[in-house]
C-alpha positions in Angstrom: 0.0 0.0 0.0 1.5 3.5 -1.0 1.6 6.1 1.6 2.9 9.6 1.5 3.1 11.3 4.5 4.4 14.9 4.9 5.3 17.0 8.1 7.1 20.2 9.1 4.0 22.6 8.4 3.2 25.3 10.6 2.4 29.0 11.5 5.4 31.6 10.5 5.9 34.6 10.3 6.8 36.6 6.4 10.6 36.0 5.8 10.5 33.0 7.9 11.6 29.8 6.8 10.2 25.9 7.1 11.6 22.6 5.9 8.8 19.9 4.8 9.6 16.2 4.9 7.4 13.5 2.9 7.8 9.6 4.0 7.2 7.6 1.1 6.1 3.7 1.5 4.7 1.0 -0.5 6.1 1.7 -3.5 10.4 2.0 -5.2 11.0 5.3 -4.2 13.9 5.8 -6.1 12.1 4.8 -9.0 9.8 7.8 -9.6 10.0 11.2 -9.9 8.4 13.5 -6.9 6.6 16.5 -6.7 5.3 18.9 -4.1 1.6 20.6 -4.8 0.1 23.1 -3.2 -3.9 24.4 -2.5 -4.6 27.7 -1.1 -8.1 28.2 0.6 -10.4 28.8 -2.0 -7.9 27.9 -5.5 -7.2 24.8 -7.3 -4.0 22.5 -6.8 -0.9 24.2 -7.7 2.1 22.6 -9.3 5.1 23.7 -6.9 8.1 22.1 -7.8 9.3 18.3 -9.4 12.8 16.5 -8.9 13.9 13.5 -10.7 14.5 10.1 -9.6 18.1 10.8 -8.6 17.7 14.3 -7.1 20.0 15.9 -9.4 17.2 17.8 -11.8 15.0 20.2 -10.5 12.2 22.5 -11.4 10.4 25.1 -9.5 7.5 27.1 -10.2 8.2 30.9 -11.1 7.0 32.0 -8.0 9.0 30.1 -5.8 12.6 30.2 -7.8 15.4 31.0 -5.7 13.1 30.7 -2.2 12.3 27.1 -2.3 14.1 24.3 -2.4 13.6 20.3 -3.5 15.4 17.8 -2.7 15.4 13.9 -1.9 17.3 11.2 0.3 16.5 7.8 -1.3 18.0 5.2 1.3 15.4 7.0 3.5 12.7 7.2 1.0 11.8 10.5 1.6 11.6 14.2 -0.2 11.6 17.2 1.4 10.8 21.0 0.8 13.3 23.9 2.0 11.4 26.8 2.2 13.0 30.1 2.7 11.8 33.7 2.5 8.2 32.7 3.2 5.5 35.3 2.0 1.5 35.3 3.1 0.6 34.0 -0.6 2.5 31.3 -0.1 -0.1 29.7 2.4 -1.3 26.8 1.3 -2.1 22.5 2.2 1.3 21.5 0.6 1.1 17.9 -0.4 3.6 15.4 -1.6 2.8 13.6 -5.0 3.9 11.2 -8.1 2.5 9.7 -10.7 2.9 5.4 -11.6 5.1 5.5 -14.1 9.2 5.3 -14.0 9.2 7.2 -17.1 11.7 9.1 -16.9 10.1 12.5 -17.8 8.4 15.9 -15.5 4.9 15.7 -15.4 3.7 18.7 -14.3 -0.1 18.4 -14.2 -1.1 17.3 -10.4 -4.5 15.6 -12.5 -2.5 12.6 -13.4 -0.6 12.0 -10.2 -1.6 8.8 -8.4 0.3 9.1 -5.1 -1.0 11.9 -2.9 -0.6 12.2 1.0 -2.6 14.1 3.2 -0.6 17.2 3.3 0.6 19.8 5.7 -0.5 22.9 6.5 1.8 26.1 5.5 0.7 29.5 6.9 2.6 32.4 6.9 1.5 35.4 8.5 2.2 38.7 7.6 
């Protein structure tokens, strides 16, 4: 059974910084690229940022370039989000995500992810 479970959410303050971790379980880790995907009260999913299966590649968002960072430890099976220079739009459910295929490609459309955890609440207050 696949299970994504992300942590490190909180309240903080504009300027502020957070680190988000995602377990990962049930499925070859390594195998697959990851994604983190965001939802602000009220707005649709948001594609945040991707990192390929060895953690050498990423993409961000242009909103979050040069604040945020991806990365991924796979002998712990688990991707996390550095997040630096927090702003108040930035509050959002961030949530952990791939798709079931080892392609080895970006998809960035959060529709046709299969892997989802419950995500972690981000505010950031002004």
């Amino acid at each position: 059974q696949v299970q994504l479970v992300e942590s490190g959410g909180g309240l903080v303050q504009s300027g502020g910084s957070l680190r988000l971790s995602c377990a990962a379980s049930g499925f070859t880790f390594r195998n697959h690229w990851m994604y983190w995907v965001r939802q602000a009260p009220g707005k649709g999913r948001e594609w945040v940022s991707g990192i390929n299966r060895g953690g050498r590649s990423t993409w961000y968002t242009d909103s979050v370039k040069g604040r945020f960072t991806i990365s991924r430890d796979n002998a712990k099976n688990t991707l996390y989000l550095q997040m630096n220079y927090l702003k108040p739009e930035d509050t959002a459910l961030y949530y952990c995500a791939s798709d079931d295929s080892t392609t080895d490609w970006l998809n960035k459309n959060p529709s046709t992810y299969d892997y989802w955890g419950r995500g972690t609440q981000v505010t950031v207050s002004r």
